[in-house]
Structure formats: C-alpha cells, structure tokens
DSSP file (Angstrom, degrees, kcal/mol; ACC not computed):
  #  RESIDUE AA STRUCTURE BP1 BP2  ACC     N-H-->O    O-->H-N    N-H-->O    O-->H-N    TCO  KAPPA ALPHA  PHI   PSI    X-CA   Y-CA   Z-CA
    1    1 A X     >        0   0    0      0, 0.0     4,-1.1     0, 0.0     3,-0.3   0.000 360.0 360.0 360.0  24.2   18.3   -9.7   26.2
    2    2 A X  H  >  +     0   0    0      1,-0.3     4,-3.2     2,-0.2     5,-0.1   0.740 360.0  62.7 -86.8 -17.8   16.5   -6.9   28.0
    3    3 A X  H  > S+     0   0    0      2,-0.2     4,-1.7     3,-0.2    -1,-0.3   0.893  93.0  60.8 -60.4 -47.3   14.1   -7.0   25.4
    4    4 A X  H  > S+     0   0    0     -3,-0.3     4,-1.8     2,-0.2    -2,-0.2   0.923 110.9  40.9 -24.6 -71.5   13.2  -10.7   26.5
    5    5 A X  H  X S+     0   0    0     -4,-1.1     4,-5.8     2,-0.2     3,-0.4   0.995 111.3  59.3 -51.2 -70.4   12.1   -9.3   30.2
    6    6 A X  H  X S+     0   0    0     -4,-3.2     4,-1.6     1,-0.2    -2,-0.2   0.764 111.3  37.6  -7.9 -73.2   10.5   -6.4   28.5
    7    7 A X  H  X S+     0   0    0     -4,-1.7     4,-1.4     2,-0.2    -1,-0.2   0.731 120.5  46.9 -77.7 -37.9    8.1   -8.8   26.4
    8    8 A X  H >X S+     0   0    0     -4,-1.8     4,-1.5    -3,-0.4     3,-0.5   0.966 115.2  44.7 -71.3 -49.9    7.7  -11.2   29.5
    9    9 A X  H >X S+     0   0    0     -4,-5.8     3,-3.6     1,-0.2     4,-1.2   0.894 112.5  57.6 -67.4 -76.4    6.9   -8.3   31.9
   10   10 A X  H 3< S+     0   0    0     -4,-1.6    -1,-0.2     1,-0.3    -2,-0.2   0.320 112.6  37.6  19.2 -70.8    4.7   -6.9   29.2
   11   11 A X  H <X S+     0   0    0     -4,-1.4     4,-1.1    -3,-0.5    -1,-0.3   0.466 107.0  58.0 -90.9 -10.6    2.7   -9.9   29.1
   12   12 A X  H <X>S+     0   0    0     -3,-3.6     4,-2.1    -4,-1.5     5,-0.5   0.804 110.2  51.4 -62.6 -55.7    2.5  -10.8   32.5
   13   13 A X  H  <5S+     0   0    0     -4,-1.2     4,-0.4    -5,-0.2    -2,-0.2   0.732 110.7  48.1 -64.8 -18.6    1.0   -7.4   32.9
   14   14 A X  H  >5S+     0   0    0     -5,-0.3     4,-3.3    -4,-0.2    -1,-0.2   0.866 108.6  49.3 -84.5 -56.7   -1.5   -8.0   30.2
   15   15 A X  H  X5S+     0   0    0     -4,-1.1     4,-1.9     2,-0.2    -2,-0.2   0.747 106.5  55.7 -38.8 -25.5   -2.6  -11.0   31.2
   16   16 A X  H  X5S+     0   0    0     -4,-2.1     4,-1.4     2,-0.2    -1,-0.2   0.930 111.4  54.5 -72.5 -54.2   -3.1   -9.4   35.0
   17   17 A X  H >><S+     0   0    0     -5,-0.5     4,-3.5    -4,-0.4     3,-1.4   0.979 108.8  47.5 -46.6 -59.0   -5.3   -6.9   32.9
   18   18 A X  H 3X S+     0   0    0     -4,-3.3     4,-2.9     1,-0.3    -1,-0.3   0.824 108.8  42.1 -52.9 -43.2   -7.0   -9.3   31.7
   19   19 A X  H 3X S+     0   0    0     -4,-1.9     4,-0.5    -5,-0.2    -1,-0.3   0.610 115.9  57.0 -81.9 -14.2   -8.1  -11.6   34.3
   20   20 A X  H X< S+     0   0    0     -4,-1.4     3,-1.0    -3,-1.4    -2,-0.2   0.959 105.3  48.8 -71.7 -53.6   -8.8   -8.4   36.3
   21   21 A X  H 3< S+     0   0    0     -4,-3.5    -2,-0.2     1,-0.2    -3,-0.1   0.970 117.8  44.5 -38.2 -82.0  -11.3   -7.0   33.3
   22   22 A X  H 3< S-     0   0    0     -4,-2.9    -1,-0.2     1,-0.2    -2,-0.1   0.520 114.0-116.0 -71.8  12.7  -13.2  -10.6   33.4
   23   23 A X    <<  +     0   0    0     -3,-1.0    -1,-0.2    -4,-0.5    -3,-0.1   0.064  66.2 140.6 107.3 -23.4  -13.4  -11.0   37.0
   24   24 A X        -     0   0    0     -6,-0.2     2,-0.8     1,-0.1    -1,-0.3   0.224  62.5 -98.9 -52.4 174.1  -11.3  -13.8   37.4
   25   25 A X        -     0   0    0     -3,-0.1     2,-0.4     2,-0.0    -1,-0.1  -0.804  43.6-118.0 -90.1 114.5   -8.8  -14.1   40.3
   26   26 A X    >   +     0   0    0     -2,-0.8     3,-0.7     1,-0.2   -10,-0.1  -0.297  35.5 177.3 -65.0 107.1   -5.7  -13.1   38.9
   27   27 A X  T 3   +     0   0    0     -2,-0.4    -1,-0.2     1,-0.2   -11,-0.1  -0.134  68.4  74.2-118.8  35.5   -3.3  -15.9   39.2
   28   28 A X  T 3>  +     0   0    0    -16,-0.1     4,-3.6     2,-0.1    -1,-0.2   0.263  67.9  94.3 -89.3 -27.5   -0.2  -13.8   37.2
   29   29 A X  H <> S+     0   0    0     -3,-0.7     4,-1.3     1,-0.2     5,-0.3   0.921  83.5  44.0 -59.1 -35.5    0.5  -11.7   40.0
   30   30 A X  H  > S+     0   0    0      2,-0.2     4,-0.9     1,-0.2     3,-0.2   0.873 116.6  54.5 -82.5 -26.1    3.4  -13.7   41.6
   31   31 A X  H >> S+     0   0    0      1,-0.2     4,-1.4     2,-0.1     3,-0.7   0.985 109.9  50.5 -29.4 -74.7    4.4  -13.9   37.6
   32   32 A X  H 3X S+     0   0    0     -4,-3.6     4,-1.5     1,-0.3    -2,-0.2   0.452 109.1  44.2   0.5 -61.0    4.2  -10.3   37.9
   33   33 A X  H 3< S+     0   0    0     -4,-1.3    -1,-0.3     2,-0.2    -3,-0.1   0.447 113.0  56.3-103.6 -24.3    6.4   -9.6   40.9
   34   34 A X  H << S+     0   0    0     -4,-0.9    -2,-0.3    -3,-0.7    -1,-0.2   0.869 102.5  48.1 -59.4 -54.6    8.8  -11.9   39.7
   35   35 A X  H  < S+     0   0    0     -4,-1.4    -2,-0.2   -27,-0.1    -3,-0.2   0.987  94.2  98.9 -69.9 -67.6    9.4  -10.5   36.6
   36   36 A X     <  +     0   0    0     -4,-1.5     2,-0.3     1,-0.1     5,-0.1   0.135  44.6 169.5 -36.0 136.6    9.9   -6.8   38.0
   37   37 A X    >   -     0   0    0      3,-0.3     3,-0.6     1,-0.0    -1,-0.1  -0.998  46.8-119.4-149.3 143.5   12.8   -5.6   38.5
   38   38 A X  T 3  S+     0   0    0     -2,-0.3     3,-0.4     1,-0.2    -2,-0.1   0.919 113.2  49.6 -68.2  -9.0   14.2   -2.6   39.3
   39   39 A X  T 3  S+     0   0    0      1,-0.3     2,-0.3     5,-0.0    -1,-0.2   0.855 121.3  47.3 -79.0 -22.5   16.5   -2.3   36.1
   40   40 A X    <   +     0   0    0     -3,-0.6    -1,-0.3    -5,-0.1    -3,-0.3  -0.387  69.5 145.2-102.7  50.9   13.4   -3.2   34.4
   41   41 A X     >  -     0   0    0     -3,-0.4     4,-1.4    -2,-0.3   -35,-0.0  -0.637  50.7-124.3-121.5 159.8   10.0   -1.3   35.4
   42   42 A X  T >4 S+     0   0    0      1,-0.3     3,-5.8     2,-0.3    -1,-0.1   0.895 111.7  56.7 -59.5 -83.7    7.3   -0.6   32.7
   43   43 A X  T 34 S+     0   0    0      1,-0.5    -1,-0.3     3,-0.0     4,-0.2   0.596 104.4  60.7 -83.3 -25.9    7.1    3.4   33.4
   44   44 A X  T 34 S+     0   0    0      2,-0.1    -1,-0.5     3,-0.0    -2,-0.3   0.981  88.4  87.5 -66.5 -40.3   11.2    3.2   32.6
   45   45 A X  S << S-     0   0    0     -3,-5.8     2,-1.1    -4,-1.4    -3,-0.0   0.133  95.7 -84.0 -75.8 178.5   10.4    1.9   29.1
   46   46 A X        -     0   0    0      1,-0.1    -1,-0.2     3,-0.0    -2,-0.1  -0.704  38.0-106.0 -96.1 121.4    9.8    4.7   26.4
   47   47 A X        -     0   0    0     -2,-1.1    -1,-0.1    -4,-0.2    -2,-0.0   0.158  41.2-103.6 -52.0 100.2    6.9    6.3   25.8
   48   48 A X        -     0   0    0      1,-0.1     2,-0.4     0, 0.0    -1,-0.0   0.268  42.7-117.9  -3.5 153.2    4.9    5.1   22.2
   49   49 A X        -     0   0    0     -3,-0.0    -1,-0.1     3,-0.0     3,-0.0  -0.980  20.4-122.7-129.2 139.9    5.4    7.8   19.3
   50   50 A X        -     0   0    0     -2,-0.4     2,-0.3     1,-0.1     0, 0.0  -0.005  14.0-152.2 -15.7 124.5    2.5    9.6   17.7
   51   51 A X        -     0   0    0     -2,-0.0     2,-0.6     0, 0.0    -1,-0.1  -0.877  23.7-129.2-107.7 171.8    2.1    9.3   14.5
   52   52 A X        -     0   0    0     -2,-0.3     3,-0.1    -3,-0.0     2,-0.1  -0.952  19.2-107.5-117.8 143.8    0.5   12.3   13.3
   53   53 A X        -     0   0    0     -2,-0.6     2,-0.1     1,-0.2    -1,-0.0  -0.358  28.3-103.2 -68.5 128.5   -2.3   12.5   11.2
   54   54 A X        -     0   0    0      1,-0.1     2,-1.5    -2,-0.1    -1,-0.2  -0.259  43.5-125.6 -54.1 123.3   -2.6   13.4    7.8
   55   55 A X        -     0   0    0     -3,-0.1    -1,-0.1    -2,-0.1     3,-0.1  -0.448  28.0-143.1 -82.1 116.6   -3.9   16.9    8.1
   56   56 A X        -     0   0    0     -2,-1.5     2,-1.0     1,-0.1    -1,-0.0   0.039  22.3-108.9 -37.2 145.9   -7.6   17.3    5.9
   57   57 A X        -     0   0    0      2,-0.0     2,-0.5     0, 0.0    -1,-0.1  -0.781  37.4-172.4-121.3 149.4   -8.3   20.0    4.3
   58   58 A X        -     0   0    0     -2,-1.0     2,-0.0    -3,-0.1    -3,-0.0  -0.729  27.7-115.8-108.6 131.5  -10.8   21.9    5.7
   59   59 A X        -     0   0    0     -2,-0.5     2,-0.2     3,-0.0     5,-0.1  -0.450  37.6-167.6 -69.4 140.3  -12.8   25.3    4.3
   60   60 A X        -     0   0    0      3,-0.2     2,-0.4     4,-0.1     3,-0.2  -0.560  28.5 -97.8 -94.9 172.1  -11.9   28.1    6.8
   61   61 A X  S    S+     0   0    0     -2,-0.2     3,-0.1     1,-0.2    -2,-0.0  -0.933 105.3  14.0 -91.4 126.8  -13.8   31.3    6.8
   62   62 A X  S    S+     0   0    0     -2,-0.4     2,-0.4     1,-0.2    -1,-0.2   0.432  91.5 108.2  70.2   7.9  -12.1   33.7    5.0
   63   63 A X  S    S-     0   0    0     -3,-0.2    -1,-0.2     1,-0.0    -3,-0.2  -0.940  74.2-102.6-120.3 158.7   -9.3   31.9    3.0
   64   64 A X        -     0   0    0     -2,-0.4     2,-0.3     1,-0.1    -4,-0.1  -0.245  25.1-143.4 -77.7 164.4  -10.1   31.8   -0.8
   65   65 A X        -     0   0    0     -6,-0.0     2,-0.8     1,-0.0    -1,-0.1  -0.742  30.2 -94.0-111.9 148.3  -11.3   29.0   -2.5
   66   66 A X        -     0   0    0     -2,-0.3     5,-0.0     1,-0.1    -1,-0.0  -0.530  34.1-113.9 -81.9 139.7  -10.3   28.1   -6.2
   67   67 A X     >  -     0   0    0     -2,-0.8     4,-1.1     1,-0.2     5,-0.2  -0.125   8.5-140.0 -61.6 136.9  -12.0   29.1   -9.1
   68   68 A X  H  > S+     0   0    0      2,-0.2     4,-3.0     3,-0.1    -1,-0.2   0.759 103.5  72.0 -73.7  -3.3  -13.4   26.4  -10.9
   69   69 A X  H >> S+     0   0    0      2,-0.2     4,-1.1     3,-0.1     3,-0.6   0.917 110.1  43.6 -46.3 -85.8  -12.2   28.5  -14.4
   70   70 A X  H 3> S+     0   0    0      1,-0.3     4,-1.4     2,-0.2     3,-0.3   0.573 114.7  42.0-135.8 -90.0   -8.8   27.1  -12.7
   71   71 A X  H >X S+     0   0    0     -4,-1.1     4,-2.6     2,-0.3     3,-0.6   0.853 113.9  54.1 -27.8 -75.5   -9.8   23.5  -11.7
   72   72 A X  H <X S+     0   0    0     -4,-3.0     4,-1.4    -3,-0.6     5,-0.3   0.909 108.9  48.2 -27.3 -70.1  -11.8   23.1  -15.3
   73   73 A X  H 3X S+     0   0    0     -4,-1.1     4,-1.7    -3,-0.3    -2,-0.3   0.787 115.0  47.8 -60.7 -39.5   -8.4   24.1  -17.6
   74   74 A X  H <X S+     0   0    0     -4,-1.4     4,-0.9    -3,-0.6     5,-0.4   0.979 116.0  42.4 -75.5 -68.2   -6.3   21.5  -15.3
   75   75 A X  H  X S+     0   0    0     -4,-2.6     4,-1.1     2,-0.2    -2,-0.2   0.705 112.9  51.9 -36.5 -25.4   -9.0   18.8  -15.8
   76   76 A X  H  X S+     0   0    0     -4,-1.4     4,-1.9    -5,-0.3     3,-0.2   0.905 112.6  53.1 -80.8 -54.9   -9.4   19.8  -19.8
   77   77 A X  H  < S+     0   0    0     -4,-1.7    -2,-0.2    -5,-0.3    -1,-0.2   0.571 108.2  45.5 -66.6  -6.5   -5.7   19.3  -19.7
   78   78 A X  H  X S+     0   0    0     -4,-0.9     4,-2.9     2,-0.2    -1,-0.3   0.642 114.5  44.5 -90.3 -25.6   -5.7   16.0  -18.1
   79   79 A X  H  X S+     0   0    0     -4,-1.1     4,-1.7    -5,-0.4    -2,-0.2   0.715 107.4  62.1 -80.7  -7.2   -8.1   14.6  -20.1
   80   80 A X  H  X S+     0   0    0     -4,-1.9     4,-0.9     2,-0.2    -1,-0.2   0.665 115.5  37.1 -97.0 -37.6   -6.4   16.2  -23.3
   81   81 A X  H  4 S+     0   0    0     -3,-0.2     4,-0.3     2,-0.2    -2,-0.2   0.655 109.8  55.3-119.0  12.8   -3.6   14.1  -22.4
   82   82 A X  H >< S+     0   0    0     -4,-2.9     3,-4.2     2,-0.2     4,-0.5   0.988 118.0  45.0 -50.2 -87.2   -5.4   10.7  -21.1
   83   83 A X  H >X S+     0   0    0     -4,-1.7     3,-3.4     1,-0.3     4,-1.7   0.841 108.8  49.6 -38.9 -86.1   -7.0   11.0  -24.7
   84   84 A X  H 3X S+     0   0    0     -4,-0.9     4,-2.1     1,-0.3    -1,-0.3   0.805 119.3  45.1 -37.6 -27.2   -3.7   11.9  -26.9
   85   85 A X  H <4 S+     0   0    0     -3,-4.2    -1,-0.3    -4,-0.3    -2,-0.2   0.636 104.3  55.8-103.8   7.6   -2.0    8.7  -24.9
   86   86 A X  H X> S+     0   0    0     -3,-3.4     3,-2.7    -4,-0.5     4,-2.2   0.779 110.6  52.2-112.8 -60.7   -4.9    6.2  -25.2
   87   87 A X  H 3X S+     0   0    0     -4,-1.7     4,-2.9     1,-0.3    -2,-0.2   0.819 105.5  48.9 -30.2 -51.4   -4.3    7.1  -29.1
   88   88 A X  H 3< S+     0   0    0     -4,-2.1     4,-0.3     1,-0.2    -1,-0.3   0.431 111.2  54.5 -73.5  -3.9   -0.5    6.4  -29.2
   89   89 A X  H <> S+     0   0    0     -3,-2.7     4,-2.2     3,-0.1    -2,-0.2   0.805 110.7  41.2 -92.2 -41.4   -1.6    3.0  -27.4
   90   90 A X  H  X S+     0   0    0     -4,-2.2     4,-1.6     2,-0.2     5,-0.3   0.956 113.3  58.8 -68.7 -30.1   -4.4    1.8  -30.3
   91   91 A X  H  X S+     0   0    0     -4,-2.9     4,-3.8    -5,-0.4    -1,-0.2   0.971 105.6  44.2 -18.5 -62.5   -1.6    3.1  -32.7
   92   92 A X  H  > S+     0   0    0     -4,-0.3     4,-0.8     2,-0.2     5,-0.3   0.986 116.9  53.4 -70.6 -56.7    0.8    0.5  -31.0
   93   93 A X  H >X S+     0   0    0     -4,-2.2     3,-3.5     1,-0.2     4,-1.8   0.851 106.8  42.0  -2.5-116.1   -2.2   -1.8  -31.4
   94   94 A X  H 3X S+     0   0    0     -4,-1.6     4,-1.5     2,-0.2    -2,-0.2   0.632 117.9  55.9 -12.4 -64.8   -3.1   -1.5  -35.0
   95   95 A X  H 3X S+     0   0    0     -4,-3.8     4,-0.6     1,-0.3    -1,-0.2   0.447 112.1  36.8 -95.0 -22.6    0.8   -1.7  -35.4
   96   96 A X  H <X S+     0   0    0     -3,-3.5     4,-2.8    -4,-0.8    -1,-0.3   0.666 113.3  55.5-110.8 -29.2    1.4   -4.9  -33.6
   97   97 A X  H  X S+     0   0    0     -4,-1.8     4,-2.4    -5,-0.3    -2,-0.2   0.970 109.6  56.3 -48.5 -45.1   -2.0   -6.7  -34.9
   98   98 A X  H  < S+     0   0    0     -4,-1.5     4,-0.4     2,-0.2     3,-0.2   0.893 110.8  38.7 -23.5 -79.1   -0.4   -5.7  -38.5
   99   99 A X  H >X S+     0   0    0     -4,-0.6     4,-1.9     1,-0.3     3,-1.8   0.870 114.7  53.9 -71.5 -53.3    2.6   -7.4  -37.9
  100  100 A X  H 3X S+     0   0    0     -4,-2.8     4,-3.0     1,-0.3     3,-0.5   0.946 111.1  49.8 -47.4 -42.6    0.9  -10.5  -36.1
  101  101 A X  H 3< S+     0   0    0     -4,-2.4    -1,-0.3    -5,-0.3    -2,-0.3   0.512 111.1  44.1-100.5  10.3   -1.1  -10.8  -38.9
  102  102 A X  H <4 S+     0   0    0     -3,-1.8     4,-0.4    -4,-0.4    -1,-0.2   0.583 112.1  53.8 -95.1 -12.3    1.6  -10.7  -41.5
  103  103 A X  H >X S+     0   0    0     -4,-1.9     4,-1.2    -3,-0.5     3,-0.6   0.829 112.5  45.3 -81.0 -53.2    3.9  -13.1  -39.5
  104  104 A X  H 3X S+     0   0    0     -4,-3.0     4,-0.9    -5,-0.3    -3,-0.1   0.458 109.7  56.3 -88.7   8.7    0.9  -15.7  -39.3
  105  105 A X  H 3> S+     0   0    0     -5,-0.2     4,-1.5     2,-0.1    -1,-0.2   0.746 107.1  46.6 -64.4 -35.8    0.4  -15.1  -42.8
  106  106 A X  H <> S+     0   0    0     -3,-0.6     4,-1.1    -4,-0.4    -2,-0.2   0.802 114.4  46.7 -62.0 -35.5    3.9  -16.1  -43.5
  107  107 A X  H >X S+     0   0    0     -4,-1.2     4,-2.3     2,-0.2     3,-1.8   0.986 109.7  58.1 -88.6 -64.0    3.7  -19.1  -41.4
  108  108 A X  H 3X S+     0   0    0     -4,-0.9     4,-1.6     1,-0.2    -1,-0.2   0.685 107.3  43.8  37.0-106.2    0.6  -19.8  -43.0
  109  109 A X  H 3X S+     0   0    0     -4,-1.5     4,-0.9     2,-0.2     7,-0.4   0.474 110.8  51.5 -45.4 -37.7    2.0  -19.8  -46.2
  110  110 A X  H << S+     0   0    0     -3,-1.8    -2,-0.2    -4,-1.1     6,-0.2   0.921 108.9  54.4 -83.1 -43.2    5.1  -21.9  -45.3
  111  111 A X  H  < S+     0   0    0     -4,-2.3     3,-0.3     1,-0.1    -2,-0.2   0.941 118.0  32.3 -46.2 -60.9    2.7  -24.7  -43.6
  112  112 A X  H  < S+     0   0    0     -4,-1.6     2,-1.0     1,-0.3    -2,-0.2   0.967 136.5  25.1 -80.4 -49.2    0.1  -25.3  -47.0
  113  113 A X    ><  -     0   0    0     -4,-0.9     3,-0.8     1,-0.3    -1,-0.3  -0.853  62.3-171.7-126.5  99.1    3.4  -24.5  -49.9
  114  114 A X  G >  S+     0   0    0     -2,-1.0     3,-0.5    -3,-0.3    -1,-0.3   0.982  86.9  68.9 -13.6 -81.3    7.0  -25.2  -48.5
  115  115 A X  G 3  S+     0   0    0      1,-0.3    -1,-0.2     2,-0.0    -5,-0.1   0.461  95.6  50.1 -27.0 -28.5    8.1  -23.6  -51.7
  116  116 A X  G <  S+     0   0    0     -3,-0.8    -1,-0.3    -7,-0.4     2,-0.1   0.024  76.6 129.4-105.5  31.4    6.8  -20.2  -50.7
  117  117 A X    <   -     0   0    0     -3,-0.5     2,-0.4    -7,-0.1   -10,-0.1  -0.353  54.2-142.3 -94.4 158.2    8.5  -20.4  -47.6
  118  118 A X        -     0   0    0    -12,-0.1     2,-0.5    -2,-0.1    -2,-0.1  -0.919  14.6-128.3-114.2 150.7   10.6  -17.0  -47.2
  119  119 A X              0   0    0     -2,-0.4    -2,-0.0     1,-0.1     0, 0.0  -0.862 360.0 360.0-108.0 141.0   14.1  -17.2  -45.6
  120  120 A X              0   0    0     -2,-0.5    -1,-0.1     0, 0.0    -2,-0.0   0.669 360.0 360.0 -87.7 360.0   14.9  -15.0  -42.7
C-alpha cells in the first residue's frame, strides 16, 4: 500500500501548491506533515522518464539531398500500383454486380412464373 501514501502525500502537496499559487492560506500543511514520513519522502520517489522525441529531419549543410529522378521513379511506382489495384477492385465490382444481377433475375423469374423456377 505504499502507493496509497505516495498518492495522498502527492496530493496534499499539490493542493499546498495550489493554495500557495492563489494566495490563499494554506490549510494542507498539517495534512502535509502528517502524511510525511520518513520511509516515504517525495525526493525518495523515482525520478519521471523522458520520453524522447521523435527526431525531425532536418537539412544539414553538407549532407546530400535526394534526387528527385529518385523520388519521381518511387512515386511513378506507387501510383503504378495504386492504379493496377484500383482495377482489380472495379473488376471484383463488375464481377459481383454480374452475379447480383443474375441472382435477382432468377428470383425475379421464380416470383412472376413458379414454373421457371430453377432448382439449386
């Protein structure tokens, strides 16, 4: 449960902040003084960790840039295969409208003539 004290001193100690910041008289302290302990003091507990920041990238002076020859031929090549997979998707299109619209033809068909009814 040291985590419990943690959280309490924590927020005794914010609160202290707080009423210090808006002027009030701080009526937390004897919280405060309470809660502290020596197994427990704020400066014991362990230190936030850094996250580190995605590093940018940034032009230096003097390291080379890529050619846009380079840049162009990757882009041609994305779009080369954007395009070629946006085909094989109206394909599947066309291919399932087909079928819908030979399955509600059948149905159709079965609704107005029994007799022409196909059996699966």
């Amino acid at each position: 449960m040291k985590w419990v004290m943690e959280r309490d001193l924590l927020i005794a100690q914010t609160m202290a902040f707080v009423q210090s910041v808006t002027g009030k008289k701080p009526e937390t302290e004897a919280q405060v003084e309470s809660l502290s302990s020596p197994a427990v003091e704020f400066e014991q507990l362990e230190p936030p960790v850094e996250v580190a920041a995605t590093p940018h990238k940034l032009e230096v002076a003097g390291t080379p840039r890529r050619s846009p020859v380079a840049r162009s031929a990757i882009r041609e090549e994305m779009e080369g295969r954007v395009a070629a997979f946006r085909a094989h998707q109206q394909r599947f299109d066309r291919e399932r409208d087909r079928h819908f619209n030979s399955v509600l033809t059948g149905i159709r068909a079965a609704i107005t003539d029994p007799s022409r009814a196909s059996t699966p």
